[in-house]
Every structure is written in structure tokens, then in C-alpha cells.
BASESE-91362 format. One line per 10 residues: number of its first residue (from 1); their letters; for each residue x, y, z of C-alpha. Coordinates in steps of 0.25 Angstrom, whole numbers, plus 5000, padded with zeros to 4 digits. Example, Ala and Ser with C-alpha at 12.3 -4.5 7.8 and 13.67 -1.06 7.14 Angstrom:
1 = as = 5049,4982,5031; 5055,4996,5029
END
This chain:
1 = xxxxxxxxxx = 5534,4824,5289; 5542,4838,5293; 5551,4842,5283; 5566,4840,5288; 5578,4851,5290; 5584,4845,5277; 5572,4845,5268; 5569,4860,5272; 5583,4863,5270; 5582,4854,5256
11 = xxxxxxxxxx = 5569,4863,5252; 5576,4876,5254; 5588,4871,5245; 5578,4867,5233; 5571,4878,5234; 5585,4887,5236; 5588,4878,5221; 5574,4881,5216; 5569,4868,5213; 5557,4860,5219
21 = xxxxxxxxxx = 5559,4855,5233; 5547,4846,5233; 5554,4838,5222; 5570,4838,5224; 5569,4841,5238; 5561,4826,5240; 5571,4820,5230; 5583,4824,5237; 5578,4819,5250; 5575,4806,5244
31 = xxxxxxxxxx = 5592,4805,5238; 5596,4809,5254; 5587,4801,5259; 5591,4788,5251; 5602,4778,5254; 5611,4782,5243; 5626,4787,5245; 5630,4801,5248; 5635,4802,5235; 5623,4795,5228
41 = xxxxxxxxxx = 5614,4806,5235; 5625,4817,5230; 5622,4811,5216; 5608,4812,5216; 5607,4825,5223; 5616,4831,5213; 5606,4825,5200; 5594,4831,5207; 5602,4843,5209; 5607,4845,5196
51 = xxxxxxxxxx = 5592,4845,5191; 5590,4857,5200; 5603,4866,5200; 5613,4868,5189; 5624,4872,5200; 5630,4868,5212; 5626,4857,5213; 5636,4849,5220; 5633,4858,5233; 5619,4859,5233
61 = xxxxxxxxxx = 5621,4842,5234; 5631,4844,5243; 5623,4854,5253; 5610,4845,5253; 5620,4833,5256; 5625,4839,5268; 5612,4845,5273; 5605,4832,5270; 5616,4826,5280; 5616,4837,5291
71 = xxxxxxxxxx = 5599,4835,5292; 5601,4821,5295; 5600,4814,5308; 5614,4812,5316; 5616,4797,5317; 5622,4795,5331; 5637,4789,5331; 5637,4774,5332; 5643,4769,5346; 5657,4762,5344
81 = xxxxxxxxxx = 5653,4748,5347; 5664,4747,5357; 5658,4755,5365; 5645,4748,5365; 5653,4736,5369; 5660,4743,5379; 5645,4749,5385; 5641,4733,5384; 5652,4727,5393; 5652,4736,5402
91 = xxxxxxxxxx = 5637,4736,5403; 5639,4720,5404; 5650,4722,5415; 5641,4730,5424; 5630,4721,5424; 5631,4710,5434; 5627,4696,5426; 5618,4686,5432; 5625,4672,5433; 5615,4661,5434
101 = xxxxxxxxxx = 5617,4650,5443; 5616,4636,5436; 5604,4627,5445; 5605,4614,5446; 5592,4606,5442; 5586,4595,5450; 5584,4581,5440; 5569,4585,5440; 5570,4600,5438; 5580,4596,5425
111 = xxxxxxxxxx = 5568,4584,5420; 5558,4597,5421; 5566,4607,5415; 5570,4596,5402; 5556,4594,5400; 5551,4609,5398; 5566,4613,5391; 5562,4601,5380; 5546,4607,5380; 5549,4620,5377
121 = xxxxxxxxxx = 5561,4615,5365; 5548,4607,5359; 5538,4620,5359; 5551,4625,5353; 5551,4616,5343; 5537,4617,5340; 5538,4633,5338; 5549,4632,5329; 5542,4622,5322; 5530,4630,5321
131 = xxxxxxxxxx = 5536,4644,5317; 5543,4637,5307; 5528,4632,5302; 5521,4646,5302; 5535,4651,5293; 5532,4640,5283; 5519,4643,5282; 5521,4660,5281; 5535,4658,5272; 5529,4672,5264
141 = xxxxxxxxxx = 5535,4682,5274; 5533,4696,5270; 5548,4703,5268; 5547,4716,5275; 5551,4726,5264; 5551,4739,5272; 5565,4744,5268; 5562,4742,5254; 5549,4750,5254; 5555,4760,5259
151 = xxxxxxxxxx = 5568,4762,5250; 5559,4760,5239; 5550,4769,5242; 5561,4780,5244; 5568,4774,5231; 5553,4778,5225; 5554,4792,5232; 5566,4796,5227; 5562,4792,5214; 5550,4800,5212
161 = xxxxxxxxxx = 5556,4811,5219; 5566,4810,5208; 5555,4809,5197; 5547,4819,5203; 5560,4831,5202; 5564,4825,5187; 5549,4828,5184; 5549,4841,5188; 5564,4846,5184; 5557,4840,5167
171 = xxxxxxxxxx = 5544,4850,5171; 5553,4861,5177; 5560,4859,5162; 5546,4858,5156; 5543,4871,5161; 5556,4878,5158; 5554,4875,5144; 5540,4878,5143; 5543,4892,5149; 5556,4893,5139
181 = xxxxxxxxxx = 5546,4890,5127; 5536,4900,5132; 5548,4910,5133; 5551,4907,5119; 5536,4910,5115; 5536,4923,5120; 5547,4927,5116; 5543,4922,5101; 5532,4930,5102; 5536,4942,5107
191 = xxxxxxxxx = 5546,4942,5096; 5534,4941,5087; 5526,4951,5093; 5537,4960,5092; 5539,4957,5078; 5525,4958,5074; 5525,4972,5083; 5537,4978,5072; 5529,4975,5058
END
């Protein structure tokens, strides 16, 4: 699937932040994807943000709010309903309606058509009767769960995002502190060297 006007835009802001698109960029898609509130989203674009920048933080939420919102797809006005009422009358008003003239039925016409009116209400009868069988005997309907799937599955999405970017900001931490402690340990020795290089 091409990649849309917002997630190249949100690409170039990770990167501009220096921090791993792949990771936040596919977590914050998942927030403005969701169902949540505006200010829900603010919240937990504001956490993830915090975890990347130390400053400004309000306006980096409030900049990919806005362009989240300008890449979107124009939802078309809704029409007053008056005016599809007013289209429907006068569309009714136009059309000439055909009026049915009531025939009169001869005694023998009447006996024929009472005879096929009370067949039909006793097949009737019969197909009611036997839907109502074939329900009986299937009561175990499958519930269609469509909707569900699919909020779970982005609920499961979201979440793995989210634990895929805490993993990686407690490496990132990792391997500052290894490259500290390395520091340290050459320091230590160069101070060592130094002193063994003056006896």
C-alpha cells in the first residue's frame, strides 16, 4: 500500500526529531487512526512525545493534529432534510399518478378468485410453518463478529506498536549507558597510563 501525503509528512517530522520512524511513526498512526477523542489522542501523542523530545512538546502535538486533519478526506455537507422534502413533493407533484378503476366481479369470477386467494393463504401457512421448522432445527446461528475482529485487531496493533517503541527507547537507554561506562573505562585508563608514564 502507497504511503499517504501524511505518513511521508510524519516520516520527515521523526526523522527532523531524530528518532525511529518505523517505530513511532506506526504508533502515532495507530492513536489518529483510533476512535478516541481529540483530546485522548492529544494525551497520548503528548506521552509518546515526551519519550522522544524534552521540549516543545505541546507544538509538535499540536502540528501533527492539524496536519493529520488537513490530509484527511473532505466529508461532503449533509443536505438539510427540508430540502430533500421539498425535492420529494415536488418530484411527487410532477408525476401524474395512475388511479385504478374498481371492476365489478361476475358471482363466478368472485367463487374462482376466493378459491385461489384461500390456496395461496394455506401454501402460505405451510412456508411459515416450515421456516419456522428449518429455524428449530439450526437454532446455533453463527453471530457475525466483523467489527469486533477488526477493533481488536487494531486494539492489538496499537499495542505492539506501543511495545515495540517502549522496547526500543529501554535499548536506546541500554546502549547510552554501555557507551557512558565505556567512556568512563578509557578514561580510567588513560589517567593510569598517564600515571604510570610519570614514575
Amino acid at each position: 500500500m502507497a504511503a499517504s501525503k501524511f505518513d511521508l509528512w510524519l516520516i520527515d517530522k521523526l526523522r527532523s526529531l531524530k528518532t525511529d520512524e518505523s517505530v513511532f511513526g506506526s504508533y502515532i498512526s495507530g492513536i489518529l487512526e483510533g476512535e478516541d477523542t481529540v483530546d485522548e489522542k492529544r494525551d497520548a501523542l503528548e506521552d509518546i512525545l515526551s519519550e522522544i523530545v524534552k521540549k516543545d512538546i505541546s507544538i509538535h502535538v499540536q502540528e501533527i493534529l492539524e496536519k493529520w486533519e488537513e490530509c484527511q478526506p473532505k466529508k461532503e455537507a449533509a443536505q438539510p432534510a427540508t430540502d430533500v422534502d421539498s425535492k420529494l413533493a415536488k418530484l411527487l407533484e410532477s408525476q401524474t399518478l395512475a388511479t385504478t378503476t374498481r371492476r365489478e366481479y361476475t358471482d363466478e369470477e368472485k367463487k374462482i378468485r376466493e378459491a385461489i386467494l384461500s390456496q395461496y393463504s394455506q401454501l402460505s401457512d405451510n412456508e411459515e410453518d416450515q421456516a419456522q421448522e428449518e429455524q428449530n432445527e439450526s437454532p446455533d446461528l453463527v453471530k457475525n463478529t466483523n467489527a469486533l475482529d477488526v477493533a481488536a485487531a487494531a486494539r492489538e496493533r496499537r499495542e505492539q506498536a506501543r511495545l515495540d517503541a517502549q522496547k526500543k527507547k529501554e535499548k536506546d537507554k541500554e546502549d547510552r549507558e554501555k557507551q557512558k561506562q565505556l567512556k568512563e573505562e578509557k578514561k580510567e585508563k588513560r589517567k593510569t597510563q598517564k600515571g604510570e608514564r610519570k614514575r
